[in-house]
C-alpha positions as YAML, in Angstrom:
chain: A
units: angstrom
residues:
- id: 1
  name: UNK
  ca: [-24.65, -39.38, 24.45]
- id: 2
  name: UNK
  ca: [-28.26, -40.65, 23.40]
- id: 3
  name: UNK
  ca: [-30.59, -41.01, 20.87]
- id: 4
  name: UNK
  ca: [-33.13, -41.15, 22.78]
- id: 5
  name: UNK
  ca: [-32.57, -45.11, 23.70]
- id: 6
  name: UNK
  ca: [-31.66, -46.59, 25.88]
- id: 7
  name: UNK
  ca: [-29.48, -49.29, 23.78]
- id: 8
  name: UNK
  ca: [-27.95, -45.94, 22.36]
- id: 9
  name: UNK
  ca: [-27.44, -44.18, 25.52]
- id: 10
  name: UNK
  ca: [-23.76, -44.45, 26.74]
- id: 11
  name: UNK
  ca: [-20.95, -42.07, 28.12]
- id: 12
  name: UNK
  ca: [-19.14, -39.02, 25.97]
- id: 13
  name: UNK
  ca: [-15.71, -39.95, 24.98]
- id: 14
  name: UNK
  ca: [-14.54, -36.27, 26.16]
- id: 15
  name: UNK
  ca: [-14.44, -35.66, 29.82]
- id: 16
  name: UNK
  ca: [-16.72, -33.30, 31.22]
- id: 17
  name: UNK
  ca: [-15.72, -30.78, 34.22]
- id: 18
  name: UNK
  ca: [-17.14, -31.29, 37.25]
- id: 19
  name: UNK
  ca: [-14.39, -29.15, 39.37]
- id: 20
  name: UNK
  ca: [-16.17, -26.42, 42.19]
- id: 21
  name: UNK
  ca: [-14.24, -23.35, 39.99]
- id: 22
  name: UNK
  ca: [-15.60, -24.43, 36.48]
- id: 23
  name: UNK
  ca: [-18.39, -26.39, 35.16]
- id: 24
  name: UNK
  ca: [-19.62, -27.62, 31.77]
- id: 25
  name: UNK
  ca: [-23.15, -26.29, 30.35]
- id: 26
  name: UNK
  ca: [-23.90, -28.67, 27.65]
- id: 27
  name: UNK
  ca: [-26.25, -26.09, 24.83]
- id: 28
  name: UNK
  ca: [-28.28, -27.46, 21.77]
- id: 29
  name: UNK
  ca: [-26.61, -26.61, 18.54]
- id: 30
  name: UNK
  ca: [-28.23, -27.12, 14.58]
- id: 31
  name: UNK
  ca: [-28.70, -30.82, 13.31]
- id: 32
  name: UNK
  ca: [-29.63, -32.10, 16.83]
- id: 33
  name: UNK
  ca: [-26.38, -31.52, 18.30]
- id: 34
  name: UNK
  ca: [-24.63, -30.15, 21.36]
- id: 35
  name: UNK
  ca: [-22.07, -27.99, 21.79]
- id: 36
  name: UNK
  ca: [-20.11, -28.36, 25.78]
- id: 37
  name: UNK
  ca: [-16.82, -27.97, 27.70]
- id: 38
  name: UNK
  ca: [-14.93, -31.23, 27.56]
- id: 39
  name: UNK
  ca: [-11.91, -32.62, 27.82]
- id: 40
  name: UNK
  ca: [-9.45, -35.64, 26.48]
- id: 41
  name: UNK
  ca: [-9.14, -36.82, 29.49]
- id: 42
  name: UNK
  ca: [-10.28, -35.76, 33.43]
- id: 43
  name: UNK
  ca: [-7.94, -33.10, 34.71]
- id: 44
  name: UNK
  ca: [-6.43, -31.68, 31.60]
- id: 45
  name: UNK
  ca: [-8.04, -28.17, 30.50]
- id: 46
  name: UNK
  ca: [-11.28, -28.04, 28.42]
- id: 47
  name: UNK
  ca: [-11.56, -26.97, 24.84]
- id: 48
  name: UNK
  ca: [-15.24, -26.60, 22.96]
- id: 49
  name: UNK
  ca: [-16.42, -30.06, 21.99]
- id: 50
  name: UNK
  ca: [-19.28, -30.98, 19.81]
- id: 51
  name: UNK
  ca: [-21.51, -34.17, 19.60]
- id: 52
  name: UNK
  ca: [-23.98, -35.40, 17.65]
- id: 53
  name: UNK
  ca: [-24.83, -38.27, 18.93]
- id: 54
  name: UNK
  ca: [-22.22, -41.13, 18.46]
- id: 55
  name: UNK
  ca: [-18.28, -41.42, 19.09]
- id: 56
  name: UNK
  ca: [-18.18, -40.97, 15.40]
- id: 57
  name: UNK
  ca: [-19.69, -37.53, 15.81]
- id: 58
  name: UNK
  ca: [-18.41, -36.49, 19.04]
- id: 59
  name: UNK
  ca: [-15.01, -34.56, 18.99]
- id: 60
  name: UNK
  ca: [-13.39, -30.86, 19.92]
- id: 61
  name: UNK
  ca: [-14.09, -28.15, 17.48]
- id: 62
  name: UNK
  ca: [-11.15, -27.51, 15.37]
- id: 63
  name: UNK
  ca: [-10.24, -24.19, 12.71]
- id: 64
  name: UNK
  ca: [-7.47, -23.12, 10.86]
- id: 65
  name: UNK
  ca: [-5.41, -21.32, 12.10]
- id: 66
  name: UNK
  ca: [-5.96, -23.50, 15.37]
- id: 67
  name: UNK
  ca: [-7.94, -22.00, 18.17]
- id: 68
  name: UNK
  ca: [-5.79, -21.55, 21.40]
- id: 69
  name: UNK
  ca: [-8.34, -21.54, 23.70]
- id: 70
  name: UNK
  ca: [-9.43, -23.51, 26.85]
- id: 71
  name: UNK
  ca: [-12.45, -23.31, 30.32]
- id: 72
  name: UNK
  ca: [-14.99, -22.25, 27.20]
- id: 73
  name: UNK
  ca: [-18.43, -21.28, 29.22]
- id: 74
  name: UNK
  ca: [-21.34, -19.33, 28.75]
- id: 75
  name: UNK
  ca: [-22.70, -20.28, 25.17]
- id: 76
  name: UNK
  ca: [-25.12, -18.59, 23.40]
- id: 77
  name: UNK
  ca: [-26.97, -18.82, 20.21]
- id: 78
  name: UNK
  ca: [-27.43, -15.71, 18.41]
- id: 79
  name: UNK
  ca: [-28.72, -16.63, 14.99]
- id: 80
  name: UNK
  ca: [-26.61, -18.79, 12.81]
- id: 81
  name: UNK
  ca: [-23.51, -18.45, 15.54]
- id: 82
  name: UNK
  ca: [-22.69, -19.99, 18.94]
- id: 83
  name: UNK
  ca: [-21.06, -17.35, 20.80]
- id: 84
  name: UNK
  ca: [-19.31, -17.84, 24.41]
- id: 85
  name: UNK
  ca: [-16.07, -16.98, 26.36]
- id: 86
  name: UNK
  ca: [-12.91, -18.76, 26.37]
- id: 87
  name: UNK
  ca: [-9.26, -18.37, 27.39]
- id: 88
  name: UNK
  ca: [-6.72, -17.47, 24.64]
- id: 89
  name: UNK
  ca: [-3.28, -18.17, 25.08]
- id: 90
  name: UNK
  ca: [-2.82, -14.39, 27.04]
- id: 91
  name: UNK
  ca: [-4.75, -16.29, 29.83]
- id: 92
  name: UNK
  ca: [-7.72, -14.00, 29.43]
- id: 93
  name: UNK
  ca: [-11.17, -14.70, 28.24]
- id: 94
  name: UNK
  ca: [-12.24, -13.53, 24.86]
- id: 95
  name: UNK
  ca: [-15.08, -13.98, 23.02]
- id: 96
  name: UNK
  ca: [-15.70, -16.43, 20.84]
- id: 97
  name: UNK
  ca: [-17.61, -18.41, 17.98]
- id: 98
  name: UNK
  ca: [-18.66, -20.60, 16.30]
- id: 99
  name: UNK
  ca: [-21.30, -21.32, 13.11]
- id: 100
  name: UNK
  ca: [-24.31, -23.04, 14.86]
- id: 101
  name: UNK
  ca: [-23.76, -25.71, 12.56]
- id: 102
  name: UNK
  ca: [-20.47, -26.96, 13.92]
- id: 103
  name: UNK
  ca: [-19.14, -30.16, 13.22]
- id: 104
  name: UNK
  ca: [-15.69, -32.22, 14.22]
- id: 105
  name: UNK
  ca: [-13.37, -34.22, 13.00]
- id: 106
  name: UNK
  ca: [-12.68, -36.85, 15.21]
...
């Protein structure tokens, strides 16, 4: 995460995947954010996470009812929504979104 310095620049609390099978695209969202494929921890499945900056801001997306989903991938902005594919808990990928807007709640 960075805010452009480099006293502000310092790792994401949520694990990114770096596995050969599945990889997480990090894309811009509204309010300078980013929308990406992370993780609690390494090795444990990815969910959609959103950051804006600081650990503060930097959680996974959550709804009501809960999304069941995990390996999100290909985001896409089509106007106010982020749109990509995710497993649901069938264990096949559906689409997806989410207002462009997004925020957490850590």
């Amino acid at each position: 995460m960075t805010d452009g310095t480099a006293t502000q620049t310092r790792s994401m609390p949520g694990s990114l995947s770096v596995s050969d099978e599945f990889s997480s695209s990090v894309h811009p969202i509204d309010g300078g954010g980013v929308i990406f494929a992370g993780a609690d921890s390494a090795g444990s499945y990815t969910n959609p996470w959103v950051s804006y900056g600081t650990n503060a801001t930097t959680a996974e997306v959550t709804a009501t009812p809960s999304l069941v989903t995990s390996s999100p991938e290909r985001f896409a902005r089509v106007g106010g929504s982020i749109y990509f594919t995710a497993m649901d808990d069938t264990g096949w990928y559906q689409l997806w979104a989410a207002p462009a807007n997004v925020s957490c709640t850590p």
